[in-house]
C-alpha positions in Angstrom: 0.0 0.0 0.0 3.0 2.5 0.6 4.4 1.7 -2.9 1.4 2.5 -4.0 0.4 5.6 -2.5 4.2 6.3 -3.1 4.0 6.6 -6.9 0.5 8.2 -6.9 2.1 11.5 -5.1 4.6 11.1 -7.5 2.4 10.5 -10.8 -1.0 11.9 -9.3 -2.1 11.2 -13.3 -1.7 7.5 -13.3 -5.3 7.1 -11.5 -7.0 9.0 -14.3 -5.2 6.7 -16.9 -6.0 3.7 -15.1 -9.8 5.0 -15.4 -9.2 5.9 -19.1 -8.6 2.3 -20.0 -10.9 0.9 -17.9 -13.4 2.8 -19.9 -12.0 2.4 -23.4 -12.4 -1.7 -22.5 -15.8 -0.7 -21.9 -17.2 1.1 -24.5 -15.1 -0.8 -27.0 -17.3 -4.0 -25.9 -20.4 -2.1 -25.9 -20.2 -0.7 -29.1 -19.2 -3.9 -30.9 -15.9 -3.2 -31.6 -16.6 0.4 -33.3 -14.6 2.6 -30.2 -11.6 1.3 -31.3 -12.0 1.4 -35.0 -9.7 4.0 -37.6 -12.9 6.0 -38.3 -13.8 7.0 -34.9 -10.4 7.2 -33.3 -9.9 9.7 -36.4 -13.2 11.7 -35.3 -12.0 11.4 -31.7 -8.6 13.0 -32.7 -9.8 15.4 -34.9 -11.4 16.7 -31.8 -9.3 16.3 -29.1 -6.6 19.2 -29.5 -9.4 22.2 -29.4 -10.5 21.4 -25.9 -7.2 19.6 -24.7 -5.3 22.6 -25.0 -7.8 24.8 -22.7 -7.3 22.1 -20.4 -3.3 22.4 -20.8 -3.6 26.4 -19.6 -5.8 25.7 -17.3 -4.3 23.3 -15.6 -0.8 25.0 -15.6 -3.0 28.3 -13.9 -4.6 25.6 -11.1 -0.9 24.3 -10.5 -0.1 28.1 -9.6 -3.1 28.2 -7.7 -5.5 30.1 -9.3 -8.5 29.4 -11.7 -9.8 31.0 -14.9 -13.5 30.9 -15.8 -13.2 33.3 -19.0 -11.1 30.4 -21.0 -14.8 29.5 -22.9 -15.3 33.3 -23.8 -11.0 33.8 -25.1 -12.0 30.8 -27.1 -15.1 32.5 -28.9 -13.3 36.0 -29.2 -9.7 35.2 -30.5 -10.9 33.6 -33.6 -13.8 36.1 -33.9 -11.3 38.9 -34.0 -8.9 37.3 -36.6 -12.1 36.3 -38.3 -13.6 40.2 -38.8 -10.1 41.2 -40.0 -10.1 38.6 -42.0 -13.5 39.5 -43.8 -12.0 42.8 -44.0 -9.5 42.3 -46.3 -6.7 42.1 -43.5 -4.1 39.1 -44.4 -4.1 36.0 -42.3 -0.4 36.8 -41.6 -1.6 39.9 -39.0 -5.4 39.0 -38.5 -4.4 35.2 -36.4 -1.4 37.2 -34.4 -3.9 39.9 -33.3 -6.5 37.4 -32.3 -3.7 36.1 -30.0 -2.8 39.4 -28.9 -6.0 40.2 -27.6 -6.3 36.9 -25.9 -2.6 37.7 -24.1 -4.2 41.1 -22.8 -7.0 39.4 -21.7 -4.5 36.9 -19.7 -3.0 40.2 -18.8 -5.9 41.9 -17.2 -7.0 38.6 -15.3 -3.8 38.3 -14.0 -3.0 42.3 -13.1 -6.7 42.5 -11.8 -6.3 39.4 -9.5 -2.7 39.8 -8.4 -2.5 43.6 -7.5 -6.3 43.8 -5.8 -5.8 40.6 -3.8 -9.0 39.3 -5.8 -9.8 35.6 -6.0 -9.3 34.9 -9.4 -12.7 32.9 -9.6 -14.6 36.4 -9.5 -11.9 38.3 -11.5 -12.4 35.4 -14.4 -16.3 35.2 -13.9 -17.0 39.3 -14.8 -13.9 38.3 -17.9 -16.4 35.5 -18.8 -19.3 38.1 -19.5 -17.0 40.9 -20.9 -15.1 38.8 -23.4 -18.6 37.1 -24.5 -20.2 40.7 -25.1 -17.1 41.7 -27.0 -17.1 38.9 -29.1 -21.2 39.1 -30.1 -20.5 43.3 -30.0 -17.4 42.7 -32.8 -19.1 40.3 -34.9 -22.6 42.0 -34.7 -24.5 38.7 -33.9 -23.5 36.9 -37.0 -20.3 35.0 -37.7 -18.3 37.1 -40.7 -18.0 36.2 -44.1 -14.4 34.8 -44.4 -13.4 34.5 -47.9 -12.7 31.3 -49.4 -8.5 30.6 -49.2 -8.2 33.4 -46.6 -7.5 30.6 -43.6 -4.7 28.0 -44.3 -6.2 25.1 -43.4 -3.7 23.0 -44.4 -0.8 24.0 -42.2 -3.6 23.7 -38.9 -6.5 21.3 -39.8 -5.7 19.4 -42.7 -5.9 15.2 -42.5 -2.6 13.7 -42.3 -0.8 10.2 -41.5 -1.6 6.7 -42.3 -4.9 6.7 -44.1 -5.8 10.4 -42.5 -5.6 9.6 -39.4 -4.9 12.5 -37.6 -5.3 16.5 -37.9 -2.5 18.7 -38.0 -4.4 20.4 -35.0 -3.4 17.6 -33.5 0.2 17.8 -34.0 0.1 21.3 -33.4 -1.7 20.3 -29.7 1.1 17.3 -29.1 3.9 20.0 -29.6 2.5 22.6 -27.3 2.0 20.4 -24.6 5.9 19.0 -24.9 7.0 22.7 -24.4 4.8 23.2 -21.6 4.8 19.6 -20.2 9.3 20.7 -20.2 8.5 24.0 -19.0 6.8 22.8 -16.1 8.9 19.8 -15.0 12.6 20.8 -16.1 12.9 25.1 -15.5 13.1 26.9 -12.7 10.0 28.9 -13.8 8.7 25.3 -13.3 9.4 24.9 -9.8 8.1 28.8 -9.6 4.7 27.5 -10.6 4.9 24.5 -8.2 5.9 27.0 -5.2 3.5 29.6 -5.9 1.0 27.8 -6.2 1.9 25.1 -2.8 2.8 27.5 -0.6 2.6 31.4 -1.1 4.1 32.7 1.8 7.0 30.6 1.4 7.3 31.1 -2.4 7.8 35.0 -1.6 10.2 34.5 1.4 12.5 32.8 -0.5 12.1 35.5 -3.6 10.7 34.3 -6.4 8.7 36.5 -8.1 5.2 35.0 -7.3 3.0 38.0 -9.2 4.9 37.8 -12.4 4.7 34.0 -12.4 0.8 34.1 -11.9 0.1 36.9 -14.5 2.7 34.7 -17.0 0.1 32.0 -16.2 -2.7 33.8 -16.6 -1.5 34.9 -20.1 -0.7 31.6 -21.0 -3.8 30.2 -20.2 -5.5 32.4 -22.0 -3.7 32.6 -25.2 -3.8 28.7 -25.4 -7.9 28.9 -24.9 -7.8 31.0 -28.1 -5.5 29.5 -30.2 -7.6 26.5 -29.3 -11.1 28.3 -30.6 -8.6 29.7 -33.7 -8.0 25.6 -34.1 -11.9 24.9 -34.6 -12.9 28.1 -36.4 -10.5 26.6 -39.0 -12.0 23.3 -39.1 -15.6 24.3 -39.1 -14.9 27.3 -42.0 -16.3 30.3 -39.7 -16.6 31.8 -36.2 -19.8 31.0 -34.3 -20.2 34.3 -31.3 -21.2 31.1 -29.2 -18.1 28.7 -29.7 -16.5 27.8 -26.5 -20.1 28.1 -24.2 -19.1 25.5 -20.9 -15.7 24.9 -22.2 -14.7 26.8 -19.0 -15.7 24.0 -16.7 -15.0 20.8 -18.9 -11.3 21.9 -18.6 -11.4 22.8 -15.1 -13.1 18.8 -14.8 -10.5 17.6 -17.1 -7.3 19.2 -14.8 -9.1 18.1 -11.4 -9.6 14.1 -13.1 -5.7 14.7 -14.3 -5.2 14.3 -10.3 -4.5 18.2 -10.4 -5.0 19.5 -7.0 -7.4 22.5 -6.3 -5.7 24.1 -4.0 -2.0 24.8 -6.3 0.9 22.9 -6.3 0.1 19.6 -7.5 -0.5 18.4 -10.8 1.0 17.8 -14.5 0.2 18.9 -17.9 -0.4 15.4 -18.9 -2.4 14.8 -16.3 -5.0 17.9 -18.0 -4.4 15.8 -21.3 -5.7 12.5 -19.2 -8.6 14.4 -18.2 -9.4 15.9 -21.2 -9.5 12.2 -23.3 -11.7 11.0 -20.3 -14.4 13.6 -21.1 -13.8 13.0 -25.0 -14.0 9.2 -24.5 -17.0 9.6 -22.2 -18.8 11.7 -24.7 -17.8 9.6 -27.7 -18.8 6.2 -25.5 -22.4 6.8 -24.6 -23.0 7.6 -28.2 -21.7 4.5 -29.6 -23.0 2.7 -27.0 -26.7 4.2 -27.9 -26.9 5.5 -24.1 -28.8 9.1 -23.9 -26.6 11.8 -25.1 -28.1 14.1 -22.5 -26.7 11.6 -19.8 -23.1 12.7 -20.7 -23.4 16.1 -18.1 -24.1 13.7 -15.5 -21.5 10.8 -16.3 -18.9 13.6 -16.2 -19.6 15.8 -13.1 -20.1 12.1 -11.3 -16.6 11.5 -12.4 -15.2 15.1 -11.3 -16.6 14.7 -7.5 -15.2 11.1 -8.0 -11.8 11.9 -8.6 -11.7 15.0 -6.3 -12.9 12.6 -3.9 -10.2 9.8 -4.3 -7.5 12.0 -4.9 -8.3 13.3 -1.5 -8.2 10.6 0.2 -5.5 8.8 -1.5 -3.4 12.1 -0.1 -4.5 12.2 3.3 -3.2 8.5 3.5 -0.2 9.3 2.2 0.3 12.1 4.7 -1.2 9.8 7.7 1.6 7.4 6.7 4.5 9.9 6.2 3.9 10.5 9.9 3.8 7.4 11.0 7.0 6.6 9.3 8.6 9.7 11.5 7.6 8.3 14.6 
C-alpha cells in the first residue's frame, strides 16, 4: 500500500489513466468493436486538441493556484477577432497574431486584476467571462463574418494527415504545445516557480521568487492557449460561431481536477489535463456509440469530477497519515 500511495504523489495522473482504460475496455465491448476502430479514433482525434489545450492552460494556472473561468469566452473572441479582420480584407499573416494578442491582454488583465487587488481569481475570471462574451457578439454583430474562401490556411492547422488520414494537423500542433509546456513545467526553474506559488505562497515569496509575475505569466498563458484553441476549430468548421467555446470553462477545469490536479496549487501535471481531457472525449464519444442518452453525458462527467476529487483526496490524506507514522 506505501508503494502505491508512493507513486501516486509522484504520478497523481496514473489514476485518471488507469480509469481511461478501464473505460476504453468498456465502450469498445459495448459498441461492438466500433470505439476502437480508424474511423472514430480519427473523429475522436480530430477533436481532441481544441478542448485539450484549454485544459493544458488551465491546468498550468490551477498548479499556480488560481482558476480561470473566461477560457470559454478567449476561445469564442480570438478567432472572432482574426475572423472580422479577416472579412476585412486584413491578411491571415496579421489577422491570427492579433487574435492572439487580444487573448494575451486578456490573460493580462485577469492576472494584473487578481494579483495587484488581492482578488480571487474565480470572480476576476467570472465578470472576464461576461465581458469577453459581449465583446465577441458586439465585434461580430450577432453573426459570424463572411471569411473569404482561401483566406485561412487550413492546411498548415487542420488538414488530414498520417496513415490513411488519421490525424489532424491540430493535433500535431496540440502534441507540440503540450511537450514545451509539459518541459516547462517539469525541467525550469519557472517550473518549480509555478509549483511554489501555487503550494505555498508565503513561502514562495520569502525565498524571492517573483510569485505576481509567475501568476500573470500563467494567466496569459492560459488564455492565449484557450484562443488558439477556438482559432483551431474556427479553421475546421470554416467560420466563427459568437457562441463557440459556451461550458468549455468547466469541462477543462473537470479535465485538470480528473488529471489528479490539485485544487488548492501545487500539485498536478500537464499530462495529467491531457488525461482528463481524453476522459471527457472518450465519455462523450462512448455513450453515443454505446446508444446511451446523449443528454446523460453532463451527468457521467460531473459524477466523475466529484469522484476523482474525492479519491484524490483521500489517497493524499493517506499518504500524509503514513508519512507521519513513518517519522515516529
Amino acid at each position: 500500500m506505501k508503494r502505491i500511495l508512493k507513486i501516486y504523489l509522484e504520478k497523481p495522473e496514473l489514476a485518471g489513466i488507469v480509469f481511461l482504460i478501464v473505460l476504453a475496455i468498456v465502450f469498445q465491448s459495448r459498441s461492438n468493436g466500433v470505439f476502437l476502430n480508424a474511423q472514430n479514433l480519427q473523429g475522436m482525434l480530430g477533436l481532441l486538441p481544441e478542448m485539450a489545450l484549454v485544459a493544458v492552460g488551465v491546468t498550468l494556472l490551477m498548479i499556480c493556484g488560481e482558476f480561470d473561468l473566461s477560457v470559454g469566452s478567449v476561445f469564442a473572441l480570438t478567432p472572432m477577432i482574426m475572423g472580422v479582420m479577416l472579412a476585412d480584407g486584413w491578411p491571415f499573416m496579421l489577422a491570427f497574431p492579433a487574435g492572439l494578442v487580444a487573448a494575451a491582454a486578456v490573460g493580462l488583465v485577469n492576472g494584473t486584476l487578481t494579483v495587484r487587488f488581492a482578488i480571487p481569481s474565480f470572480i476576476t475570471t467570472l465578470g472576464m467571462l461576461f465581458v469577453a462574451r459581449s465583446l465577441t457578439i458586439v465585434i461580430s454583430g450577432g453573426f459570424p463574418p463572411v471569411i473569404p474562401q482561401g483566406a485561412m490556411p487550413r492546411e498548415m492547422f487542420t488538414a488530414f494527415i498520417g496513415p490513411g488520414g488519421l490525424i489532424r494537423m491540430s493535433f500535431v500542433w496540440f502534441v507540440m504545445i503540450a511537450l514545451f509546456i509539459g518541459l516547462i513545467l517539469s525541467r525550469t526553474n519557472f517550473g518549480n516557480w509555478v509549483r511554489a506559488t501555487g503550494g505555498f505562497l508565503p513561502a514562495a515569496q520569502s525565498m524571492g521568487i517573483p510569485t505576481t509575475r509567475v501568476k500573470i505569466a500563467c494567466f496569459m498563458i492560459c488564455s492565449v492557449l484557450a484562443g488558439f484553441a477556438g482559432t483551431l476549430q474556427v479553421m475546421r468548421l470554416g467560420a466563427p460561431l459568437p457562441s463557440i467555446g459556451e461550458g468549455l470553462e468547466l469541462q477543462a477545469v473537470a479535465a485538470a481536477v480528473i488529471g489528479g490536479t490539485a485544487l488548492t496549487g501545487g500539485i498536478g501535471t500537464i499530462l495529467g489535463g491531457i488525461v482528463g481531457a481524453i476522459l471527457i472525449r472518450v465519455i462523450d464519444n462512448g455513450l453515443v456509440l454505446s446508444r446511451v442518452d446523449a443528454n446523460w453525458f453532463k451527468m457521467a462527467l460531473g459524477a466523475l469530477t466529484v469522484f476523482a476529487v474525492i479519491v484524490n483526496a483521500w489517497l493524499r490524506a493517506k499518504a500524509k497519515g503514513m508519512k507521519v507514522e513513518t517519522h515516529q
